[in-house]
N, C-alpha and C positions, 0 to 999 in steps of 0.2 A: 623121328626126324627124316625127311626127304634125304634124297641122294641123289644128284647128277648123275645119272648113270651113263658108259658110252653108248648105250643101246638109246637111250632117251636123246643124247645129243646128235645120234646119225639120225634121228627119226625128224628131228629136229632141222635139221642141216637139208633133207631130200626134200621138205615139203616147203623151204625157204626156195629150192633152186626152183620146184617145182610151180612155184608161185610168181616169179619171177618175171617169166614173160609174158603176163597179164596181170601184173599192178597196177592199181588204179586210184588217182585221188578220186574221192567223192568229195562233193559240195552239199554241207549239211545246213540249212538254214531257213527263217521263215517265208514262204512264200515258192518256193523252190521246189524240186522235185523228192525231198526230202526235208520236211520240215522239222522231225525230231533225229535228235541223235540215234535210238534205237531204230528209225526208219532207215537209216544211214547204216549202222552196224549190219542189221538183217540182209541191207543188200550186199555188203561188201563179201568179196575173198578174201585168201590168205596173205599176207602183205601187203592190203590196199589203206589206203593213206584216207580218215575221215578229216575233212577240213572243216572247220566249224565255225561258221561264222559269229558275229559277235551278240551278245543280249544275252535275255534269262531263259533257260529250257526247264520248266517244271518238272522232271521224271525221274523215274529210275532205271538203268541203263544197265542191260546185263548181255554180256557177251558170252555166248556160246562157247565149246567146243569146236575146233575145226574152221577159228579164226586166227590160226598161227599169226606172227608179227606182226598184224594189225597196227595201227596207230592212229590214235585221236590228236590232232594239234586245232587250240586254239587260233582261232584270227579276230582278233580284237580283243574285247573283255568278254569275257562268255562266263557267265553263272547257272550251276546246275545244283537248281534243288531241289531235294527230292522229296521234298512234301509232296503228300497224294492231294485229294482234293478233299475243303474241309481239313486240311493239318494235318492228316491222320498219317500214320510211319504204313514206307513202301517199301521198308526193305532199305539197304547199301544203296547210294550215289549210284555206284560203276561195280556189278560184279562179273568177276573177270576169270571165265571157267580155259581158257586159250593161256598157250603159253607165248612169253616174249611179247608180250603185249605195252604198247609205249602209249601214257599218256600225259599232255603237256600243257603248262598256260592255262588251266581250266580254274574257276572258284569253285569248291564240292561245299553244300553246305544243308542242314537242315535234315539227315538222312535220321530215322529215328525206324525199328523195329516193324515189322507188319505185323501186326494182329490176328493175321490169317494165316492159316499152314501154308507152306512148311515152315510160317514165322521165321524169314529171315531179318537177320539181324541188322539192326540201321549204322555201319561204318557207313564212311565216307568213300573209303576204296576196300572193297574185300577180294583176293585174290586164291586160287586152290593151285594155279600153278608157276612155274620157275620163269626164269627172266624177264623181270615185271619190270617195266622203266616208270619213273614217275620222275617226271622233270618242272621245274617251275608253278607249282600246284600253288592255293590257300583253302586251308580246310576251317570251316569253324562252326560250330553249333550240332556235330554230328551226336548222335544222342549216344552210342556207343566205342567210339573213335574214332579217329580219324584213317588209318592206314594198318590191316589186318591182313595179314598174307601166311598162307599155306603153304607145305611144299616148297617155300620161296628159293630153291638154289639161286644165285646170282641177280637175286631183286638188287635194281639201283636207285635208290633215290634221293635225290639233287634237288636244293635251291628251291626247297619247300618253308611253307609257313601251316605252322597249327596256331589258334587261337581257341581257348576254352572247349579243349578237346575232354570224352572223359580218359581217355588214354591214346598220347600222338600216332606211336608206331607199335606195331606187334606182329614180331617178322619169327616163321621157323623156317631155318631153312640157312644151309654153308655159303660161303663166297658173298657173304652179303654189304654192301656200301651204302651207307645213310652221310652223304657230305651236305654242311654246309644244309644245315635244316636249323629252321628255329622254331621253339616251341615257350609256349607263353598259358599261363592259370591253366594248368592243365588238372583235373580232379582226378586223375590217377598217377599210372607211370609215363616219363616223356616219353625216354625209347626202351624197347623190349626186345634184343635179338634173341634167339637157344638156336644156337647152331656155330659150327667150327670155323675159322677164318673170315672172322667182322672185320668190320674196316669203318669205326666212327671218328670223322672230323671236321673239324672248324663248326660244330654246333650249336647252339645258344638254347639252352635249358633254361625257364625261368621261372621262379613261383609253381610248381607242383606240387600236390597235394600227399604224392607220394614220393618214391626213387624216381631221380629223374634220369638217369639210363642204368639199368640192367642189362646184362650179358653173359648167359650161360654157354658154354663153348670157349674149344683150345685156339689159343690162336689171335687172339683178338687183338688188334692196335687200335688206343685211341689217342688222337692227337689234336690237339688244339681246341677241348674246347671248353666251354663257359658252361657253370653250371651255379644260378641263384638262387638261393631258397628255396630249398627240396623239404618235404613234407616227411621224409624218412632217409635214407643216401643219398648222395649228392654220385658216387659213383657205385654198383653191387657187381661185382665182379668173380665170374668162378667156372674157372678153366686154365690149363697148365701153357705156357710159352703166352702169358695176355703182354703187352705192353701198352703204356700209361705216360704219355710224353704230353710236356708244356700247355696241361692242363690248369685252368683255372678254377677251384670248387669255394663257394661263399655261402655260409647260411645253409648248415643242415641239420635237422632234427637229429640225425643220428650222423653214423660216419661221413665224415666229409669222400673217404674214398676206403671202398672196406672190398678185400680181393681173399678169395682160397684158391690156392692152386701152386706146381713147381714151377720152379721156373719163370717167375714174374718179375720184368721189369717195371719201376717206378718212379720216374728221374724226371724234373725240371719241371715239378709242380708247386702253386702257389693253392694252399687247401686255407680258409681261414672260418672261423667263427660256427664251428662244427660241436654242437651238442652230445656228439660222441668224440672215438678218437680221431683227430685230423686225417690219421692216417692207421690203418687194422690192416694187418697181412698175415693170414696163415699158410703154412704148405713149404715145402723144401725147396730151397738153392735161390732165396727171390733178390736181386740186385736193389735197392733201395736209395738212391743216388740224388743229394744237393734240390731236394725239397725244400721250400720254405712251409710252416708249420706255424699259427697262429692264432693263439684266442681260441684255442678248443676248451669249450665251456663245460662240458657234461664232469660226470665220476668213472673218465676213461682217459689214458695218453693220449699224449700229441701224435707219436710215434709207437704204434702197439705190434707187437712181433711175438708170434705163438707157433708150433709145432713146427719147426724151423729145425732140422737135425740133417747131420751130415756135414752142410757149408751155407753161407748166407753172407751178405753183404750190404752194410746199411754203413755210407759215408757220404760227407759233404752236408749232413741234412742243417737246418737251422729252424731250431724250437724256441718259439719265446711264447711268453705270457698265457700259456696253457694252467688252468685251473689243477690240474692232474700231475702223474708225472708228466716231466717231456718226452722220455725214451723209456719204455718200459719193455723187455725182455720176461715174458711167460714161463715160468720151470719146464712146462714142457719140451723148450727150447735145448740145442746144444752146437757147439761149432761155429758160433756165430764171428763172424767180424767187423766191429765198430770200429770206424777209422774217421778221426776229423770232425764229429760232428757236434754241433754244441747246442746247448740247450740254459735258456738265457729267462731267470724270472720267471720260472714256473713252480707246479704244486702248492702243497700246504704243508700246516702243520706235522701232518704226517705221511707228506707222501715225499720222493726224492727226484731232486731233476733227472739223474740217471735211476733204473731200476730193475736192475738186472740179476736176472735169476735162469739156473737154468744152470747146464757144465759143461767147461770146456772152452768156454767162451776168449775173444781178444780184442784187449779195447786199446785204443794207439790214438794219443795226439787229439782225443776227446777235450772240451771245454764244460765245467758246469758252473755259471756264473750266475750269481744273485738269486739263486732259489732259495722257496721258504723252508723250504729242511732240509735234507740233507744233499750236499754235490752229486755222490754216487754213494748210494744203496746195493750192497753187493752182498748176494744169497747163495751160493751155488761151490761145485767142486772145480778146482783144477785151472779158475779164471784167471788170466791174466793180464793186468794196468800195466801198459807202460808208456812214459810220455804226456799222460794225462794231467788237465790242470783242473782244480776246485777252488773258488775263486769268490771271498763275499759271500758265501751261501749262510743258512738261518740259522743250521747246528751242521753236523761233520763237514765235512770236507771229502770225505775218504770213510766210509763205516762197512767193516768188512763185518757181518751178523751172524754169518752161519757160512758152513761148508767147510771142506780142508784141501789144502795145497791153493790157495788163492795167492796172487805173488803180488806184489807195489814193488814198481821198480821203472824208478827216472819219474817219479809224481813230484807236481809240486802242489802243496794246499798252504794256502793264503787270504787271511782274513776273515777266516769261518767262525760262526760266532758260539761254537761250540766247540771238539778236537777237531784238529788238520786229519789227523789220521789216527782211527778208530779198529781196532783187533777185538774179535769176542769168539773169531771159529778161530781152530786148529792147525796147525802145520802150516800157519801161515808164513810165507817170505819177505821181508820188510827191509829194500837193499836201494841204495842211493837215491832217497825222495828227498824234499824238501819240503818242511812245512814250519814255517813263519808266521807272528804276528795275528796268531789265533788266541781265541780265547786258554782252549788248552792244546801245544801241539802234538802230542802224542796219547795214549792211552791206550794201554792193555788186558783186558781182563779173559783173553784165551790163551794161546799155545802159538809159539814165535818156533819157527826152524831156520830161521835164520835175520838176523837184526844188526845190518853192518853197512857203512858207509852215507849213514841217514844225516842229515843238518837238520837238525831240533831248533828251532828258534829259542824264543824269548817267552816262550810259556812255561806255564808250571812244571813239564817234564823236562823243562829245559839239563841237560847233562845227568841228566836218568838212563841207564843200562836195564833193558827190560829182562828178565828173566827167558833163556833159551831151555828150549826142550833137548 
């Protein structure tokens, strides 16, 4: 991966001043002293301004080394493409060997592979070096993508449009900002960064044939954006400190939003109708905050939490109508803290709206209402319910299955149409719940270390003393 380096950005900075006072617009257009864009580039210096007047420029357009800052701006409608003559591929639209190179307003379309050595490859825009602006672009028809950058420290690009790209963007390189880009049947990935401190927002993913953003790298924020019908992810995320704010993900073959890394925030997303889990998080310390969760179809959770040890934090979420569980907790897990969140008509016959496994764990002021088996499914050592309600679920309410020292304490289970609250591990604590109006409210068949201050409804165990170890 590139590096900004200070040596790179003084070399950068000397030949900006040094270019300074002979900037020049050129006037690039038919009839003119420069009729093609490339006639236009070859003449300009470092910093001079190609003005491009308006219509269709047939070529392929490759910029040198030793055109620092440069910049192409459209004036009118200008389409450049890059069909050779006879159809045949010429290589990238615009390749762009200079760094800090801005280009704006332009249509890139048609760029398809040459044939001849060195057989460049037909992007739309292909870039080898760092501060690459690309502002107000429409790319469509590129045979191999739309926007390919190397090296790219600090590429920005803005207020772009792809159409039937085979892959929109494909950026390596830190500092990198993709806002406010829209991408449409895209036959690969939308966007693709690998590099530390992205910056993706306000985007419109739609219809891709694969992930519609990827981002390998620490660092990364994405906020605001839309992502429809993704051919694989909807978001693939893997790098430590990402954050994931008031994203929308609809329609994905696999994870609506699926992240490894510490340190991951994941708050004020609506994930819906995801083929996998709505939401997959592996990796330590991740904050998982007031998501809505919906209609994840696949044989995976709404809400999937794995390798998660030390501390972790998943509250406010809200899970409904997931085929799966709604909240499933990994053994590999430990430490975790579930607080608030509910999970409404989810699973099956045998899967549970909560499903947590895993030790150590604290669940607080949880909801498991209307699921088709059990409220909360609970495997693990040392976990602690407290506050929790199970509510209408298919069978338990409360099924504690395995592990020891697991505590129920302040639950209330109501209306489950199998026991409220269910013991079959060891050293269990079973101290001021409530469970009512269940098929059956209590049931025992492990080891109690403590069973005191519980309201037993009106089921079979009703004023039943269960045997203490």
């Amino acid at each position: 991966m590139s590096r900004f380096s200070r040596w790179t950005q003084v070399a950068m900075v000397l030949a900006l001043l040094a270019a300074g006072g002979r900037a020049a617009t050129i006037t690039v257009g038919p009839g003119g002293a420069y009729p093609t864009i490339q006639a236009g580039v070859d003449a300009a210096g470092p910093g001079d301004t190609l003005l491009v007047q308006g219509g269709t420029y047939r070529e392929s357009v490759a910029i040198p080394a030793g055109k620092f800052g440069l910049e192409l701006l459209a004036s009118g409608r200008v389409i450049l493409d890059a069909r050779a003559a006879g159809g045949a591929g010429a290589g990238p639209g615009i390749k762009i060997d200079s760094p800090s190179v801005t280009v704006r307003g332009f249509t890139i379309q048609n760029a398809a592979a040459d044939p001849n050595p060195p057989n460049a490859a037909g992007y739309g825009i292909e870039c080898t070096q760092p501060g690459l602006v690309l502002r107000e672009l429409s790319f469509c028809g590129n045979r191999d993508g739309g926007v390919f950058v190397t090296n790219g420290d600090v590429t920005r690009i803005t207020d772009c449009e792809f159409q039937g790209e085979q892959g929109a963007v494909e950026i390596e390189g830190d500092s990198v900002t993709v806002e406010r880009v829209t991408v449409r049947n895209c036959r690969g990935v939308g966007l693709e960064i690998t590099g530390n401190a992205a910056r993706v927002m306000r985007c419109t993913i739609s219809n891709t044939e694969a992930d519609a953003i990827v981002i390998n790298g620490d660092g990364a924020v994405l906020e605001q954006n839309v992502v429809r019908l993704a051919g694989a992810a909807g978001l693939l995320l893997a790098g430590d400190g990402i954050l994931v704010r008031n994203c929308e993900v609809r329609g994905t073959r696999l994870s609506g939003i699926e992240c490894a890394g510490a340190g991951v925030v994941i708050e004020h997303n609506l994930v819906e109708y995801s083929a996998g889990a709505g939401i997959s998080h592996s990796g330590d310390q991740p904050t998982i905050n007031d998501n809505r969760i919906a209609n994840a179809i696949g044989e995976s959770a709404g809400l999937r939490l794995a390798g998660v040890t030390g501390s972790g934090l998943a509250s406010g979420n809200r899970i409904e109508d997931c085929s799966d569980e709604g909240l499933r907790v990994e053994a590999s897990c430990s430490g975790l803290t579930l607080l608030d969140n509910r999970v409404i008509g989810c699973g099956n016959a045998f899967e549970a709206g909560f499903h947590i496994r895993g030790d150590g764990h604290q669940l607080k002021g949880n909801r498991a209402i209307r699921n088709a088996c059990d409220g909360f499914g609970i495997e693990g050592d040392a976990i602690v319910l407290r506050r929790n309600r199970a509510v209408g679920n298919g069978q338990d309410g409360f099924d504690v299955s395995g592990g020891n020292g697991v505590k129920l304490i302040e639950n209330v289970a109501k209306g489950n149409l199998a026991e409220g609250l269910e013991n079959n591990a060891s050293g269990t604590i079973v101290r001021d719940n409530k469970s009512v109006q269940n098929r059956i409210d209590f049931g025992n068949d492990g080891s109690l270390a403590t069973f005191s201050g519980n309201t037993i409804g009106d089921g079979s165990n009703q004023g039943t003393s269960p045997e203490i170890d």
